[in-house]
Biopython code that builds the backbone (N, CA, C, O; Angstrom):
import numpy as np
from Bio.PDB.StructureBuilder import StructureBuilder

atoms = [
    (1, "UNK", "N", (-2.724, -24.160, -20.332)),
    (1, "UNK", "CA", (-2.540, -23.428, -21.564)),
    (1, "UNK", "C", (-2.717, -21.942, -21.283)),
    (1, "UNK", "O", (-3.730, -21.678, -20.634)),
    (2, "UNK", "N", (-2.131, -21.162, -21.550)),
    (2, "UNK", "CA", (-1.820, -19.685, -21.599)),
    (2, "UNK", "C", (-3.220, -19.134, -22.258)),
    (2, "UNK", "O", (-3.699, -19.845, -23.142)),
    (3, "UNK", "N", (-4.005, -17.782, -21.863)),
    (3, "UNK", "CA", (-5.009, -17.433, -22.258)),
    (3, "UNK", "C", (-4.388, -15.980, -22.378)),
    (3, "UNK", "O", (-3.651, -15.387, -21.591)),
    (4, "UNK", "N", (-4.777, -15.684, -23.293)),
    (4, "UNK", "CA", (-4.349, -13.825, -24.315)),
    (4, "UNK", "C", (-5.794, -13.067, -23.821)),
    (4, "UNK", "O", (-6.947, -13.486, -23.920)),
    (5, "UNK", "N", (-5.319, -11.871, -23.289)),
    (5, "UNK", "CA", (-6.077, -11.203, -23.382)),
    (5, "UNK", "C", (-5.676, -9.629, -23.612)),
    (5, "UNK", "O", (-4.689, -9.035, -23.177)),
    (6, "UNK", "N", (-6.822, -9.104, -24.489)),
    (6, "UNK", "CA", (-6.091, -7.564, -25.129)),
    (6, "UNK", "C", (-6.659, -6.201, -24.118)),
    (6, "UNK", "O", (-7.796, -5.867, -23.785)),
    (7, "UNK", "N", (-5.494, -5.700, -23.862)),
    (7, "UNK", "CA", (-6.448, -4.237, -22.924)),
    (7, "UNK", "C", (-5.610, -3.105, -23.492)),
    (7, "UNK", "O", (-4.637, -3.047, -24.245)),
    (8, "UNK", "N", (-6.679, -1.862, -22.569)),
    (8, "UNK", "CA", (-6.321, -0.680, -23.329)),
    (8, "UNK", "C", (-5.800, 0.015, -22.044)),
    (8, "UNK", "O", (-6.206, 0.154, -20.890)),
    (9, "UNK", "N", (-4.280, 0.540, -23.056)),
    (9, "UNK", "CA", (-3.900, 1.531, -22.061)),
    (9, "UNK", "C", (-4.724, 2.733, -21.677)),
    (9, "UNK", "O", (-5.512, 2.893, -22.610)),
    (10, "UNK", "N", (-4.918, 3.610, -20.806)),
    (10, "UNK", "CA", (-5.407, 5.037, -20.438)),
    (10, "UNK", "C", (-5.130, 5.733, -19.641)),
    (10, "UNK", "O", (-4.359, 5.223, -18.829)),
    (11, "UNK", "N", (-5.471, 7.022, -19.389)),
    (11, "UNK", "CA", (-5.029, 8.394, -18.755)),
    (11, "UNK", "C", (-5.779, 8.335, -17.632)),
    (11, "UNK", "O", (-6.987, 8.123, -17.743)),
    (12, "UNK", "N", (-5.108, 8.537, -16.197)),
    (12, "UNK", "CA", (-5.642, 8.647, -15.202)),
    (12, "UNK", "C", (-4.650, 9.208, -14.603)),
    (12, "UNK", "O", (-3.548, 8.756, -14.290)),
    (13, "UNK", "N", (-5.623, 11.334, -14.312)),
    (13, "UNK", "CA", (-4.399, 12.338, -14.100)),
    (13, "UNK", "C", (-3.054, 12.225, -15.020)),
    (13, "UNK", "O", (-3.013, 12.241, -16.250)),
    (14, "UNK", "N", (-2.017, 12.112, -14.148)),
    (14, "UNK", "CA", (-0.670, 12.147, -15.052)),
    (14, "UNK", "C", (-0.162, 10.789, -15.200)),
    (14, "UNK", "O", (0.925, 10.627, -15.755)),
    (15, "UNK", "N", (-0.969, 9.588, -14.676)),
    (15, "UNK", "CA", (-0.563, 8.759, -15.059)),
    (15, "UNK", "C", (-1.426, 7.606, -16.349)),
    (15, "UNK", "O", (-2.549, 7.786, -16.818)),
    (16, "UNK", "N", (-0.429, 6.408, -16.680)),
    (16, "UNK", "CA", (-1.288, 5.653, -17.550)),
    (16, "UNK", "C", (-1.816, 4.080, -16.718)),
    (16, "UNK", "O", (-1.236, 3.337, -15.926)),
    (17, "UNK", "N", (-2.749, 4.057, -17.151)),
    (17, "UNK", "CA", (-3.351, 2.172, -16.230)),
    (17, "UNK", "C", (-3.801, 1.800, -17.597)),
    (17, "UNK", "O", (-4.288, 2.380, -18.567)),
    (18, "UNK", "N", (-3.374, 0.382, -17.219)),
    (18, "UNK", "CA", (-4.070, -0.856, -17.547)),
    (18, "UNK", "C", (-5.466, -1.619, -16.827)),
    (18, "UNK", "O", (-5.329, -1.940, -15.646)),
    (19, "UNK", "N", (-6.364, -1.822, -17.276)),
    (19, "UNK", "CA", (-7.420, -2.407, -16.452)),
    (19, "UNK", "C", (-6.690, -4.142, -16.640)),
    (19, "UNK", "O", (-5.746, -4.529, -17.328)),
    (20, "UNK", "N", (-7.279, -4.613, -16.040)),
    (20, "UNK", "CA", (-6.791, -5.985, -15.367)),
    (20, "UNK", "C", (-8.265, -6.481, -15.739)),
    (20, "UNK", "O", (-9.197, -6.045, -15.063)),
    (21, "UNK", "N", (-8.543, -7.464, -16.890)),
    (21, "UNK", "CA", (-9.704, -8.277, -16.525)),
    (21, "UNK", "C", (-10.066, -9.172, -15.656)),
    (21, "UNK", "O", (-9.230, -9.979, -15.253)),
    (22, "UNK", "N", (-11.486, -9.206, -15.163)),
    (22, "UNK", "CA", (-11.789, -9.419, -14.325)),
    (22, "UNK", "C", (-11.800, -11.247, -13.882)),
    (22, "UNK", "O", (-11.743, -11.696, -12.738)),
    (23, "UNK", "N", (-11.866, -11.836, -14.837)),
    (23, "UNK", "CA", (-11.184, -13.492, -14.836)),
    (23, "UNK", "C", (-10.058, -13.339, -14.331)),
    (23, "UNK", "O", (-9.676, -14.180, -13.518)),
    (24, "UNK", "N", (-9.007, -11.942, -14.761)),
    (24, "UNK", "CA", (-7.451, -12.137, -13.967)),
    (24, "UNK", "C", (-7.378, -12.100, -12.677)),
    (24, "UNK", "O", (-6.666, -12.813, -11.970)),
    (25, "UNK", "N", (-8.374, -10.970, -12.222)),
    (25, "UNK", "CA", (-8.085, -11.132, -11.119)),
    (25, "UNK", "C", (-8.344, -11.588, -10.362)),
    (25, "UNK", "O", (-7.638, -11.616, -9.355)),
    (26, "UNK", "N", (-9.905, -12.395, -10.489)),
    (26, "UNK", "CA", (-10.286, -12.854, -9.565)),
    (26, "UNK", "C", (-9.524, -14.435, -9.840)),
    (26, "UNK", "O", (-9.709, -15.012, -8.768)),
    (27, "UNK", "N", (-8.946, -15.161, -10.541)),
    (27, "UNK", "CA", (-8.332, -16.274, -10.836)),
    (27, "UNK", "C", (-6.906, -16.240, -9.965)),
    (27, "UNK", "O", (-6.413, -17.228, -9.423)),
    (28, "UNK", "N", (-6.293, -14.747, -9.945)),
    (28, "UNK", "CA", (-4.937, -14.671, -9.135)),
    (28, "UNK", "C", (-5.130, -13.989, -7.436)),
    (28, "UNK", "O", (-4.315, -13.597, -6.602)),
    (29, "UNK", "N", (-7.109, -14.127, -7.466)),
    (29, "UNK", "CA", (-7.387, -13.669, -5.897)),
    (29, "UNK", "C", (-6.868, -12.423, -6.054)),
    (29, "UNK", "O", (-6.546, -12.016, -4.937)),
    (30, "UNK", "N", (-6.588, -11.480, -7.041)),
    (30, "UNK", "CA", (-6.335, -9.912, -6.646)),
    (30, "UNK", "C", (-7.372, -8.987, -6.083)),
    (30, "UNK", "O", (-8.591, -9.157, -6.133)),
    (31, "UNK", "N", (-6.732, -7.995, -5.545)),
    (31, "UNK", "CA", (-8.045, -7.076, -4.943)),
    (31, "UNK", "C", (-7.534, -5.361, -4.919)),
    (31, "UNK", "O", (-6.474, -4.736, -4.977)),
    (32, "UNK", "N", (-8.745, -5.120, -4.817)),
    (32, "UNK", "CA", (-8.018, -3.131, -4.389)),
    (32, "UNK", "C", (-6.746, -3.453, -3.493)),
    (32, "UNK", "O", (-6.715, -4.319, -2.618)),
    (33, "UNK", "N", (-5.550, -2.489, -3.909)),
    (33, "UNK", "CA", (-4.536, -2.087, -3.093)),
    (33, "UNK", "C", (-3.436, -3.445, -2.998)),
    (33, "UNK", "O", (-2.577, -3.446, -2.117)),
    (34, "UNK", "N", (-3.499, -4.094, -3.558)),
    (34, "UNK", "CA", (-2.628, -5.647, -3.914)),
    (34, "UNK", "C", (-1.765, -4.758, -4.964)),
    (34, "UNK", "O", (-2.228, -4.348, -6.028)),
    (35, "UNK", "N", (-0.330, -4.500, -4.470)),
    (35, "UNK", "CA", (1.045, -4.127, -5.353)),
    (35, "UNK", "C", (1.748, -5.302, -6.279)),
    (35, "UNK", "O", (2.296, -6.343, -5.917)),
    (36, "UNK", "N", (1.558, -4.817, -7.474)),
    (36, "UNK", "CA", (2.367, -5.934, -8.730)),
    (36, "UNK", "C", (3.727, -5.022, -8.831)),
    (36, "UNK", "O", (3.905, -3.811, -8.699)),
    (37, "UNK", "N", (4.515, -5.993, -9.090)),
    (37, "UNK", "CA", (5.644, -5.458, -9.793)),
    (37, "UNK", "C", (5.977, -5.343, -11.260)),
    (37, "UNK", "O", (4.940, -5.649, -11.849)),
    (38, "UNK", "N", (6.532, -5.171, -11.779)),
    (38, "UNK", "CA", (6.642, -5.205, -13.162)),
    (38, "UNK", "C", (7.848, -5.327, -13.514)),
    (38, "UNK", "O", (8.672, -4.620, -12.935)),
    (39, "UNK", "N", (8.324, -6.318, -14.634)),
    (39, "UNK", "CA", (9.809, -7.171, -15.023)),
    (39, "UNK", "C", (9.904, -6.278, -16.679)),
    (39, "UNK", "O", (9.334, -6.856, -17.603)),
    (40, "UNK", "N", (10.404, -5.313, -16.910)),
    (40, "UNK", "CA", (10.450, -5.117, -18.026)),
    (40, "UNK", "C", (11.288, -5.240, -18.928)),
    (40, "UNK", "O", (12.022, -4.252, -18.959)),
    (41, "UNK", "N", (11.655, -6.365, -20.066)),
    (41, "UNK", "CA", (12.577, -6.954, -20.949)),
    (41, "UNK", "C", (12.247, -6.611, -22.193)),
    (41, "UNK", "O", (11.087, -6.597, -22.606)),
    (42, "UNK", "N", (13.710, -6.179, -23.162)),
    (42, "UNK", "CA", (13.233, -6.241, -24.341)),
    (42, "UNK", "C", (12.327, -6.573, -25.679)),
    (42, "UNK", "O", (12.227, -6.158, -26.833)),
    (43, "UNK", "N", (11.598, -7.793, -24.644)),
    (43, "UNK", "CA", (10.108, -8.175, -25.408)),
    (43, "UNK", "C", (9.371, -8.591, -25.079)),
    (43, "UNK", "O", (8.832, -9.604, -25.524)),
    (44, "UNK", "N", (8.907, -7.604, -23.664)),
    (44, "UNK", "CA", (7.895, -7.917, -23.394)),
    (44, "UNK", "C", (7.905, -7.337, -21.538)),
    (44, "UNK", "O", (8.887, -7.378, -20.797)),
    (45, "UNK", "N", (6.904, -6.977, -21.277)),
    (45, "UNK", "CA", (6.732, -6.880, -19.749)),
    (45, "UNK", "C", (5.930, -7.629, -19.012)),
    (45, "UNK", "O", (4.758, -7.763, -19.364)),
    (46, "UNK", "N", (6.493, -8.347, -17.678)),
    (46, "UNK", "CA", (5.804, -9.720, -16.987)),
    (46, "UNK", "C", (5.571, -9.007, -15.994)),
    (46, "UNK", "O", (6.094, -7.954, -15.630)),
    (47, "UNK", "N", (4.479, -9.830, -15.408)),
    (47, "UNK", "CA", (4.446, -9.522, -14.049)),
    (47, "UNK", "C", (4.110, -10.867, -12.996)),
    (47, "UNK", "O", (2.996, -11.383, -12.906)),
    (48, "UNK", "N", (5.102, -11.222, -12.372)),
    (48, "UNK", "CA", (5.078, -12.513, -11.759)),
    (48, "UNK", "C", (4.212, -11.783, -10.572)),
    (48, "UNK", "O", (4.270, -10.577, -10.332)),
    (49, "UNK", "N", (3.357, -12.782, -9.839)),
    (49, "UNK", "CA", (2.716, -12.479, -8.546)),
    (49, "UNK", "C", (3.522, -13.454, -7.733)),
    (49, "UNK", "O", (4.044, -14.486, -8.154)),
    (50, "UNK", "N", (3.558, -12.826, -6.107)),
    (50, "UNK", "CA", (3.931, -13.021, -5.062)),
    (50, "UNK", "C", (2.823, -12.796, -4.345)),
    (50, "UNK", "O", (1.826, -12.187, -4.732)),
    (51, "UNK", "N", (3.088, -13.525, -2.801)),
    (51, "UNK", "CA", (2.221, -13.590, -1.675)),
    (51, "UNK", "C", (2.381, -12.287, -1.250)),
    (51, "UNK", "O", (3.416, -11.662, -1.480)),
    (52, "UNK", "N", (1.443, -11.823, -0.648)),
    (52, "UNK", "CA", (1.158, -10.132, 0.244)),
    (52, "UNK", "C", (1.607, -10.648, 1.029)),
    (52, "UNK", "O", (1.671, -11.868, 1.181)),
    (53, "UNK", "N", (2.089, -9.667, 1.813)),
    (53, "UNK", "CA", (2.613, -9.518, 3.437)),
    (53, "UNK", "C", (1.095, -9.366, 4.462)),
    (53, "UNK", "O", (0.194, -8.652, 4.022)),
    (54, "UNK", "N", (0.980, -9.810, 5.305)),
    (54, "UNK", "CA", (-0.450, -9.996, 5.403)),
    (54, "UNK", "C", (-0.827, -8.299, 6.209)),
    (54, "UNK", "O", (-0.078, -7.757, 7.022)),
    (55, "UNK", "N", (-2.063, -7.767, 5.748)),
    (55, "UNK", "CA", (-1.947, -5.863, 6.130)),
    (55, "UNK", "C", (-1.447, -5.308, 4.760)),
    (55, "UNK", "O", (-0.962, -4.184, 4.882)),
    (56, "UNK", "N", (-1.442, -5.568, 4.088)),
    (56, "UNK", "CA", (-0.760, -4.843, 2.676)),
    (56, "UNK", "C", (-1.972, -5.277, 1.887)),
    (56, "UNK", "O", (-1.897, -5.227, 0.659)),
    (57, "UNK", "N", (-2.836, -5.605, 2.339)),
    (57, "UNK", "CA", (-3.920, -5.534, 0.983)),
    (57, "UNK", "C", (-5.229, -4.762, 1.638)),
    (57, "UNK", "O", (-5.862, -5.232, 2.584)),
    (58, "UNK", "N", (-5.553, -3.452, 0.964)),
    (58, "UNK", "CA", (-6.824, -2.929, 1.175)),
    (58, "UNK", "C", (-7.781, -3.234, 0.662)),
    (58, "UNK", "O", (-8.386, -2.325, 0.094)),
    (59, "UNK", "N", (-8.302, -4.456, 0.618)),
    (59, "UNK", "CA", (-9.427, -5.174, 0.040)),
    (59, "UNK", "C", (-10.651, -4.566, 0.841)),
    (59, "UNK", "O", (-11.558, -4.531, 0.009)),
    (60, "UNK", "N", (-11.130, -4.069, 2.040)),
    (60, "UNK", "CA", (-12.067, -3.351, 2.548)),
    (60, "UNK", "C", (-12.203, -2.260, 1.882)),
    (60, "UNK", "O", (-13.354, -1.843, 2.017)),
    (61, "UNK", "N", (-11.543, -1.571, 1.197)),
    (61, "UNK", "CA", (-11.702, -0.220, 0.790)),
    (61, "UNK", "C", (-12.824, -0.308, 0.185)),
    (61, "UNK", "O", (-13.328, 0.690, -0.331)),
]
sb = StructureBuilder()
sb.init_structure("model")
sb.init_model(0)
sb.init_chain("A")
sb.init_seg("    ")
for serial, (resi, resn, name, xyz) in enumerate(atoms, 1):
    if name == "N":
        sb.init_residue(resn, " ", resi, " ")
    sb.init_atom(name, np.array(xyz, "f"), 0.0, 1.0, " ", f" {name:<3s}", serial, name[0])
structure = sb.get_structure()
């Protein structure tokens, strides 16, 4: 079953982030420096996860 969760956009420098709760990520194994893509459709924006290329995640940082 699908779980909703609400976040807040914000200002960081010139750009905007989303925080990622922390059930998300640790449930999809995300970490510092792990690249999402983003699918953006008229209703709505997804973001499917894929496997890292192995060296593409700065999880030591």
């Amino acid at each position: 079953m699908p779980t909703k969760y609400t976040v807040t956009i914000t200002a960081l420098g010139t750009s905007s982030v989303i925080v990622l709760p922390k059930p998300v990520v640790d449930g999809f194994n995300l970490s510092k420096g792990h690249r999402l893509e983003l699918i953006v459709k008229d209703n709505g924006i997804y973001i499917p996860l894929t496997e890292q290329p192995a060296g593409n995640n700065n999880s030591s940082d």
